[in-house]
C-alpha positions as CSV (number, residue, x, y, z in Angstrom):
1,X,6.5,-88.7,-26.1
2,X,4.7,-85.1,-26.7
3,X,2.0,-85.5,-28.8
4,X,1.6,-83.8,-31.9
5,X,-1.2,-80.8,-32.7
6,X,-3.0,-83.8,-34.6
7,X,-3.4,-86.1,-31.3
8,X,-4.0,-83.5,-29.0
9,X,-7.3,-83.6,-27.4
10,X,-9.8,-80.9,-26.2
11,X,-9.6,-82.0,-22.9
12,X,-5.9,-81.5,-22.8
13,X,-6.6,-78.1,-24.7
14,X,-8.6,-76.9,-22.1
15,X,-5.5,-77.9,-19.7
16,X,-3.5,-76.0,-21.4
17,X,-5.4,-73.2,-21.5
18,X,-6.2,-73.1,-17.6
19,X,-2.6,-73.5,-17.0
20,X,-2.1,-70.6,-19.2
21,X,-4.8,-68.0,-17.2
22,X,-3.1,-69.2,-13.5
23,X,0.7,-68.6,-14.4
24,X,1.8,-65.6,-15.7
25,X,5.0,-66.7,-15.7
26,X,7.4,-69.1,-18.5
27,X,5.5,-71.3,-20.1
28,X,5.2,-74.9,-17.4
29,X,6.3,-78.3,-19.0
30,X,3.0,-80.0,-20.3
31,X,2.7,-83.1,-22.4
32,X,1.0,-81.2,-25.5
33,X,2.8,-79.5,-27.6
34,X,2.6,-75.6,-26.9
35,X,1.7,-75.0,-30.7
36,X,-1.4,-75.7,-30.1
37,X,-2.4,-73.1,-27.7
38,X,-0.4,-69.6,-27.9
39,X,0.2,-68.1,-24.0
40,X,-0.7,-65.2,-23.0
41,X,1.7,-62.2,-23.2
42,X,3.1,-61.8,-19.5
43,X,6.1,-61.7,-17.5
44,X,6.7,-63.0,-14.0
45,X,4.1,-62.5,-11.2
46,X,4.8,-59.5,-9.6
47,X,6.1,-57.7,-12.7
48,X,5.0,-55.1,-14.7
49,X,5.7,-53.5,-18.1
50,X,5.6,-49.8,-18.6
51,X,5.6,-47.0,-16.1
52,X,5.6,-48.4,-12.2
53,X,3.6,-46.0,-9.7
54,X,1.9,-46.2,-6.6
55,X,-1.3,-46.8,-8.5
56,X,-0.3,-49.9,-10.0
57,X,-0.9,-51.5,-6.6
58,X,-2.7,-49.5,-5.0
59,X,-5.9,-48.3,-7.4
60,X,-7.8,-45.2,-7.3
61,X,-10.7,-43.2,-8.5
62,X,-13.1,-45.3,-7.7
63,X,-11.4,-48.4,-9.7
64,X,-11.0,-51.2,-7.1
65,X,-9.5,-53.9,-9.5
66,X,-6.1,-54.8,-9.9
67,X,-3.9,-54.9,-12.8
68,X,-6.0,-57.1,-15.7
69,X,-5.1,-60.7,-16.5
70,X,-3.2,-62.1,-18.8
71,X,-5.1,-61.4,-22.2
72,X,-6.8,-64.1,-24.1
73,X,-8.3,-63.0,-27.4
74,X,-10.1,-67.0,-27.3
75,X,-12.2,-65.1,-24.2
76,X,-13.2,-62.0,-26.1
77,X,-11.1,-60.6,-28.7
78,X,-9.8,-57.0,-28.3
79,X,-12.9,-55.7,-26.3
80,X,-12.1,-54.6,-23.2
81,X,-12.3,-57.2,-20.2
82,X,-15.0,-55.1,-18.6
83,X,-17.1,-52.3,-20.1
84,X,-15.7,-49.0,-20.5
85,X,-15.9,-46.5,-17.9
86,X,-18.9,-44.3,-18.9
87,X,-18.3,-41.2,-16.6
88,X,-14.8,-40.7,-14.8
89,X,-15.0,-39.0,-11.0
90,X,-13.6,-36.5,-9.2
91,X,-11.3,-34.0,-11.1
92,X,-11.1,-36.1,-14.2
93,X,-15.2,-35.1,-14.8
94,X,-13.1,-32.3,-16.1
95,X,-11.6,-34.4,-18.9
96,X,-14.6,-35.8,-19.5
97,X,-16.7,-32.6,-20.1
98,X,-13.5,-31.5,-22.4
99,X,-14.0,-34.2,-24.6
100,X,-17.8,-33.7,-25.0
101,X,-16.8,-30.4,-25.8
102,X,-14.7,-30.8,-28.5
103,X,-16.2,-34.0,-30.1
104,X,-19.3,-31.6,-30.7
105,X,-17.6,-28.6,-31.6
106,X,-17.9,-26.7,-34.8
107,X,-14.6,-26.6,-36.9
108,X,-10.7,-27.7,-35.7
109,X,-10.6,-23.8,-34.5
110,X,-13.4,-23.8,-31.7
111,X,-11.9,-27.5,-30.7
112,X,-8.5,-25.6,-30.1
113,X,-10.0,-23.1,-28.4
114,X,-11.6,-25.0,-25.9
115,X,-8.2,-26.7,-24.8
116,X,-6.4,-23.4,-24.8
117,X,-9.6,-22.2,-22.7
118,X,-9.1,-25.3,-20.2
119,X,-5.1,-25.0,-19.9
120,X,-5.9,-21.1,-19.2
121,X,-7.8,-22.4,-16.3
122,X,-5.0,-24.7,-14.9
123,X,-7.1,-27.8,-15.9
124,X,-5.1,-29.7,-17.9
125,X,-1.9,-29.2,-15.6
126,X,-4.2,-30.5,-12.3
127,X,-4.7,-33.6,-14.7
128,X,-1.4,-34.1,-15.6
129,X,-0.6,-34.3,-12.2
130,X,-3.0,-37.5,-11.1
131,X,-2.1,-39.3,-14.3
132,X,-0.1,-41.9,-12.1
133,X,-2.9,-41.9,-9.7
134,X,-5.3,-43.9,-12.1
135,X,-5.7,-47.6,-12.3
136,X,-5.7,-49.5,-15.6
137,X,-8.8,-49.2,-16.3
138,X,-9.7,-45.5,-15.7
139,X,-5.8,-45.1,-17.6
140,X,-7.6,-46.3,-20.4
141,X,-11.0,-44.8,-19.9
142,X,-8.9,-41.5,-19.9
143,X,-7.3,-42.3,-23.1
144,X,-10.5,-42.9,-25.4
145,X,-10.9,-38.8,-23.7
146,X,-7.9,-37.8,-25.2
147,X,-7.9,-39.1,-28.5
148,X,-11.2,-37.5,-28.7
149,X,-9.5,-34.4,-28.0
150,X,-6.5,-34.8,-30.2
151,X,-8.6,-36.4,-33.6
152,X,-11.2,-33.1,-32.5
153,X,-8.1,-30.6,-32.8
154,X,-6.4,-32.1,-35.6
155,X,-3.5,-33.5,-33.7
156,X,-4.1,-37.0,-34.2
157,X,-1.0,-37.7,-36.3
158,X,1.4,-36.1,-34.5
159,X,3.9,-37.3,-31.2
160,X,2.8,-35.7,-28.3
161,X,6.7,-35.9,-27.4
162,X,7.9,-34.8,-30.6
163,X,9.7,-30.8,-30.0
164,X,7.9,-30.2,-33.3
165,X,4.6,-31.3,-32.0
166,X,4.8,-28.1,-29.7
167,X,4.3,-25.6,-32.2
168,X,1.3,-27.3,-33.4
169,X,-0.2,-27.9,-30.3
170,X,-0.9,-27.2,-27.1
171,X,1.7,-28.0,-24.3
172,X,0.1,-28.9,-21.5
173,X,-2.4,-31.1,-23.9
174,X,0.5,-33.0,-25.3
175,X,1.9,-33.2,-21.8
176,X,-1.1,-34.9,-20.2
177,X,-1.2,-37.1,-23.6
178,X,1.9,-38.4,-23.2
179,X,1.7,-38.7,-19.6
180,X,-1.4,-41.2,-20.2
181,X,0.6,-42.6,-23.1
182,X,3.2,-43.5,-20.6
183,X,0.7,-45.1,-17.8
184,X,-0.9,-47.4,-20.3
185,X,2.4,-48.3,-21.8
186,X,1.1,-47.5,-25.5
187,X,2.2,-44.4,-27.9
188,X,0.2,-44.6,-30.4
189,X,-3.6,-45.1,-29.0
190,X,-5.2,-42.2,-30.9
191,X,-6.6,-44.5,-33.7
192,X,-10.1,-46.7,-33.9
193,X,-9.0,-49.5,-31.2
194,X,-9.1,-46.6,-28.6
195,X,-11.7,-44.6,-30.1
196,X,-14.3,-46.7,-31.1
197,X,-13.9,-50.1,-28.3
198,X,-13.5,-47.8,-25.8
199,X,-16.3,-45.4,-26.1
200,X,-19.5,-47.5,-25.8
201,X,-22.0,-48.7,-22.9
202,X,-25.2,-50.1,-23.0
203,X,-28.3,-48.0,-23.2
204,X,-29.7,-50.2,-20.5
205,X,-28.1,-51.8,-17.8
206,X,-28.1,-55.8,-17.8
207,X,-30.4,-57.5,-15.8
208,X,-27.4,-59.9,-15.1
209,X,-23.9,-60.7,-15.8
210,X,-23.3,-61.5,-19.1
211,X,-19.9,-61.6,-21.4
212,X,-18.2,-58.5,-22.5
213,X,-18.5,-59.7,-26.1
214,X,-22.0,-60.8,-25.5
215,X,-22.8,-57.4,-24.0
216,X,-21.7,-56.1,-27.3
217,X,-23.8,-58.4,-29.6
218,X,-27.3,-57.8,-27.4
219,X,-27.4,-55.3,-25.8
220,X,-28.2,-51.6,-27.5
221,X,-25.3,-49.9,-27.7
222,X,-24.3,-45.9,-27.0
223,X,-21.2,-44.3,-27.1
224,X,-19.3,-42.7,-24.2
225,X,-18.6,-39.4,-25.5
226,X,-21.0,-38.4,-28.3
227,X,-19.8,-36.6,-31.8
228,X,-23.2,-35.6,-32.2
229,X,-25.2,-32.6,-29.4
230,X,-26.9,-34.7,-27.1
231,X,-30.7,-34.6,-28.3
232,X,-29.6,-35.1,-31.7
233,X,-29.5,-38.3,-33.7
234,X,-26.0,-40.2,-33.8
235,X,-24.1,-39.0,-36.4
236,X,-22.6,-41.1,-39.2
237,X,-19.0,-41.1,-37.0
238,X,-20.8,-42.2,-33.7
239,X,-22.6,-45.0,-35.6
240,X,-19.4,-46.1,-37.8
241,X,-17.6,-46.5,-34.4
242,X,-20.5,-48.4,-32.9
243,X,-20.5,-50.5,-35.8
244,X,-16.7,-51.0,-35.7
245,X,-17.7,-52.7,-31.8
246,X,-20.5,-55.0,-32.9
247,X,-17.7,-56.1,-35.2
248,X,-15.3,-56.8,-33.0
249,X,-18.1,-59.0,-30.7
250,X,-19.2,-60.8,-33.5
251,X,-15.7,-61.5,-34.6
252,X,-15.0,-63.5,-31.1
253,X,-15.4,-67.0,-33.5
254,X,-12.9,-65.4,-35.8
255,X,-10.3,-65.0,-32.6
256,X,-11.2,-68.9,-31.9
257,X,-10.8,-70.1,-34.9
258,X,-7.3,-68.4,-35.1
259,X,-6.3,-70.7,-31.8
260,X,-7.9,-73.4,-33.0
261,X,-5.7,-73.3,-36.5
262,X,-2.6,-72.4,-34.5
263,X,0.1,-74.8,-35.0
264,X,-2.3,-77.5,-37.3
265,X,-0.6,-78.8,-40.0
266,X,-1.9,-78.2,-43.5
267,X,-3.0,-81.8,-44.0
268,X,-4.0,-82.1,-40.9
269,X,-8.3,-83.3,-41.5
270,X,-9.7,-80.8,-38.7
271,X,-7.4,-77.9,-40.9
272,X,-9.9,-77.6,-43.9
273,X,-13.2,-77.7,-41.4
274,X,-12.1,-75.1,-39.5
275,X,-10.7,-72.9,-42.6
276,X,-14.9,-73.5,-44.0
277,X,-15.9,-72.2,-40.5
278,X,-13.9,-69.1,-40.9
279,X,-15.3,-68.4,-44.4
280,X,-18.5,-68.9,-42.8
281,X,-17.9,-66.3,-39.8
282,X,-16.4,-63.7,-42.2
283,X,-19.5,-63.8,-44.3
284,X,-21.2,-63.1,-41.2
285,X,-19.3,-60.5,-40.4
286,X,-19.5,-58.8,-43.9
287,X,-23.6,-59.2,-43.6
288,X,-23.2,-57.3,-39.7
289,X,-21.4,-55.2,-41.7
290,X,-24.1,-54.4,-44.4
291,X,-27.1,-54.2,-41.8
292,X,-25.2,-51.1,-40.0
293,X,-25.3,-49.2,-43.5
294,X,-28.6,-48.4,-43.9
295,X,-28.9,-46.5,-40.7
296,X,-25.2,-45.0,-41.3
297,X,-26.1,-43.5,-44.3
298,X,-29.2,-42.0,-43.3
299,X,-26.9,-40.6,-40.1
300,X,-26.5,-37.0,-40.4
301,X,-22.4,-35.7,-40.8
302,X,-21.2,-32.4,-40.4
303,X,-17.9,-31.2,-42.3
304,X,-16.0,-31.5,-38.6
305,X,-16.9,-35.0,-38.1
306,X,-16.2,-35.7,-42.0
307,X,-12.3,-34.2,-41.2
308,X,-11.7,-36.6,-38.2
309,X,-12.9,-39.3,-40.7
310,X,-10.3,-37.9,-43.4
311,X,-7.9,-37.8,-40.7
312,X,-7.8,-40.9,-39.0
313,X,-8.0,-43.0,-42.7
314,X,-5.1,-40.7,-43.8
315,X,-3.1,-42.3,-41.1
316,X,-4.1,-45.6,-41.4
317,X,-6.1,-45.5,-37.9
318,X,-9.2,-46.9,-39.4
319,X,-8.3,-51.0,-39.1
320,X,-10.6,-53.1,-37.0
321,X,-8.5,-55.6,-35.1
322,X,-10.5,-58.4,-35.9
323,X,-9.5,-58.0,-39.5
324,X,-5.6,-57.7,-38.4
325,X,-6.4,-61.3,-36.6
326,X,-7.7,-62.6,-39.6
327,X,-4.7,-61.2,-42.0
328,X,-2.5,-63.0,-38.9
329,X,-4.4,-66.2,-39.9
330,X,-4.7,-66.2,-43.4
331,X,-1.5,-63.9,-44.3
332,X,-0.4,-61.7,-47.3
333,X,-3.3,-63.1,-49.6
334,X,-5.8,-61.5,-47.2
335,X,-4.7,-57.8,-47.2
336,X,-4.7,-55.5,-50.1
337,X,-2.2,-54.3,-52.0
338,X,0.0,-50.9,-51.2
339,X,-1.2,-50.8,-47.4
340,X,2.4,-51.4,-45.8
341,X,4.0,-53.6,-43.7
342,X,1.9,-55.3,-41.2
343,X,3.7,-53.7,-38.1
344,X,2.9,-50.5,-39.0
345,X,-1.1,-51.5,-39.3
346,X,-0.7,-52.8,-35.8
347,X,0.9,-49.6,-34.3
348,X,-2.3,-48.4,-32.9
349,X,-3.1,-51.6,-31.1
350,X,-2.0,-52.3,-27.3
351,X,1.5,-54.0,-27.1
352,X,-0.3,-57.5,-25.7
353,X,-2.4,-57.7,-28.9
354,X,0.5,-57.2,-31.3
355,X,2.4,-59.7,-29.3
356,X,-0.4,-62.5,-30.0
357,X,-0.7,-60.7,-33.4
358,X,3.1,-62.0,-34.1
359,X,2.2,-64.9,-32.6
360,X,-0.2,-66.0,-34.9
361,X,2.1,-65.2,-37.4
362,X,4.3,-67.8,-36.4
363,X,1.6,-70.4,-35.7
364,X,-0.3,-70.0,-38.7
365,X,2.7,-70.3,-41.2
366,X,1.9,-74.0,-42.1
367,X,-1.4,-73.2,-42.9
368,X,-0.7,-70.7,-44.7
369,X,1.8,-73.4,-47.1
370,X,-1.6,-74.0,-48.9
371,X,-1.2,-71.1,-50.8
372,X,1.1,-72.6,-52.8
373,X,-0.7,-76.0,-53.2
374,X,-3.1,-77.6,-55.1
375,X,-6.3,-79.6,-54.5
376,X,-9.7,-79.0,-52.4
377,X,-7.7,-78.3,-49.0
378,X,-5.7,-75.4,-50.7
379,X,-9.0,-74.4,-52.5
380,X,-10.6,-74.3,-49.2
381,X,-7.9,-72.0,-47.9
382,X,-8.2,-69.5,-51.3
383,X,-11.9,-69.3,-50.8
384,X,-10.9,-68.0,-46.9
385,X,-8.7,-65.6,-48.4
386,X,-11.0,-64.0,-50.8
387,X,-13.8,-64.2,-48.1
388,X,-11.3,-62.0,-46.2
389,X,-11.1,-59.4,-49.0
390,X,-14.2,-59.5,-49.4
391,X,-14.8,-58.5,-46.1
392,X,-12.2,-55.9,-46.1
393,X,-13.9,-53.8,-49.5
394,X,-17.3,-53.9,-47.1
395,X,-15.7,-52.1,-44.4
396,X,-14.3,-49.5,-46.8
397,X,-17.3,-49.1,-48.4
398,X,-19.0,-48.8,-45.2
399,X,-16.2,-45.9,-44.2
400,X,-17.0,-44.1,-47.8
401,X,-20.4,-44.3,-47.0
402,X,-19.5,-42.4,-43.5
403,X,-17.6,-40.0,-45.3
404,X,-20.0,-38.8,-48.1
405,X,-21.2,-35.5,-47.9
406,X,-24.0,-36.5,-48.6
407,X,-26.6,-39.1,-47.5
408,X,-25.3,-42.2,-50.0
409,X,-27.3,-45.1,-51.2
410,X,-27.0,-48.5,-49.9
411,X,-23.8,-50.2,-49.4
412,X,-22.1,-51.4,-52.8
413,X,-21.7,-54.9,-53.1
414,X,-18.2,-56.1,-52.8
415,X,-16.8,-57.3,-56.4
């Protein structure tokens, strides 16, 4: 008889779990139930989604792993497996010294002008042609590039494949865009997920090997491509990104906790513990949150980097994913009111995280029946919610703050 999420063990968790990481393929017959642990996003071995080129198999530019695993948020959220690529080789140096150009420039005008000046010079068609030439990982080092590019210019909101995006833009930009939109099989990557996880390393290199989300928490952390000159303090947009990172890291508990809840029952006994561990982890989070400000508001801002802020929370593009994993969790009484469906939040995120995004959705529904209950179970569950909100007003503030024209004071306290 499968037993239920109640009786399964951790042992036969962790079964589950290493099952899950050596078969990409349909889930195997186990004797727990599969509630309990949600499996990776993945088709058959040997198949791929998106574009197939000769550098799926066959990587280049200096990139020698394969296609990534199966992801598991329980192993470390939305960062990247590995760190992020800090400087790109061979013809794409060309990409990379375009992005430093315009992260830094003055206005939306000189940003433009140093595209047009690089299409002129046959740069960005010699890139478009070696976009199927790049493994995953330099695909998605070359994306953080061109959202830098595109938020830079003022293009951010538009569809690099849209006929009306053309008289906006510049062609052979939106051609190499959507040619790297195509090879990492995601439209709509010019938001924070790409900008800010993306576009970090640490200032010193390990002494030894040491988890990606660990990295994150430790270590001193630098971004990629820099919106401030280099010999110049961070600016307030290099240190809200940063900030958005050590977030993410920290948030690792929150993405474990989320598995851990998946498929429990509401009266299950270990449902209530782990609901006062996530209230627990999200007032952590909110207090990371709160150290960052100081330093942010004391980070200098120029009116450019203030646009690309107004930009990217016009279009919603400002969401940390570990919130999104939280709202999957904890469900409508988490989010604020008058911020749209859910899907169209999670539009900027990588098709394997919105997949265990919806996932969680599922799995999470009985919890989420304490809404509509009474007693010190359901009360736990309210307190997670407004823990959750909580958390959520920080991280506006701590936007508003980034987004003042002036240096602000300390971070308001969340009502």
């Amino acid at each position: 008889m499968t037993p239920t999420p109640m009786t399964t063990t951790p042992d036969v968790r962790r079964t589950i779990r290493a099952t899950t990481a050596t078969e990409a393929g349909a889930p195997r017959a186990t004797g727990a139930d599969p509630a309990v642990r949600i499996p990776a996003q993945a088709g058959p071995p040997g198949t791929r989604t998106g574009c197939t080129t000769p550098a799926d198999t066959t990587p280049t530019d200096g990139d020698t792993a394969g296609a990534p695993a199966p992801h598991d948020p329980c192993a470390h959220g939305f960062l990247p497996e590995r760190p992020p690529v800090r400087s790109m080789i061979g013809t794409w140096t060309r990409l990379d010294a375009l992005a430093r150009e315009a992260a830094v420039a003055t206005d939306r005008a000189t940003a433009v002008d140093i595209v047009a000046r690089a299409d002129r010079a046959d740069e960005l068609t010699a890139l478009r042609q070696r976009v199927s030439r790049l493994s995953p990982r330099n695909a998605e080092a070359a994306a953080m590039r061109v959202a830098v590019i595109a938020v830079s210019c003022g293009w951010g909101a538009l569809d690099p494949q849209a006929p009306a995006a053309r008289e906006v833009a510049n062609e052979a930009f939106l051609e190499l865009w959507a040619a790297i939109a195509h090879r990492i099989d995601h439209d709509q990557f010019v938001a924070l997920p790409t900008l800010a996880l993306h576009n970090w390393a640490p200032e010193r290199k390990p002494r030894r090997h040491i988890p990606i989300d660990q990295l994150a928490r430790t270590e001193q952390l630098v971004p990629i491509v820099r919106w401030a000159p280099e010999g110049q303090p961070l600016s307030r947009l290099d240190r809200l990104m940063l900030a958005a990172t050590r977030l993410e890291a920290h948030g690792i508990w929150l993405f474990r906790l989320a598995d851990t809840l998946a498929g429990r029952a509401p009266d299950d006994s270990s449902t209530p513990t782990a609901l006062r561990r996530l209230v627990r982890i999200q007032h952590a989070l909110r207090a990371q949150l709160h150290s960052e400000a100081a330093e942010l508001a004391a980070a200098p801002a120029t009116d450019q980097q203030r646009a690309v802020l107004a930009a990217l929370a016009e279009q919603g593009a400002l969401e940390p994913p570990v919130l999104q994993a939280a709202d999957a969790v904890l469900g409508i009484g988490g989010r604020r009111p008058g911020e749209g469906r859910r899907q169209h939040l999670r539009r900027h995120l990588p098709a394997q995280h919105r997949a265990w995004l919806s996932a969680m959705d599922r799995h999470c529904a009985p919890v989420r029946t304490l809404a509509h209950r009474g007693g010190p179970d359901a009360a736990v569950y309210r307190e997670a919610q407004e823990s959750l909100i909580a958390l959520r007003r920080t991280y506006t503030a701590l936007v508003q703050t980034a987004a003042a024209p002036t240096p602000g004071g300390p971070l308001p306290e969340a009502a």
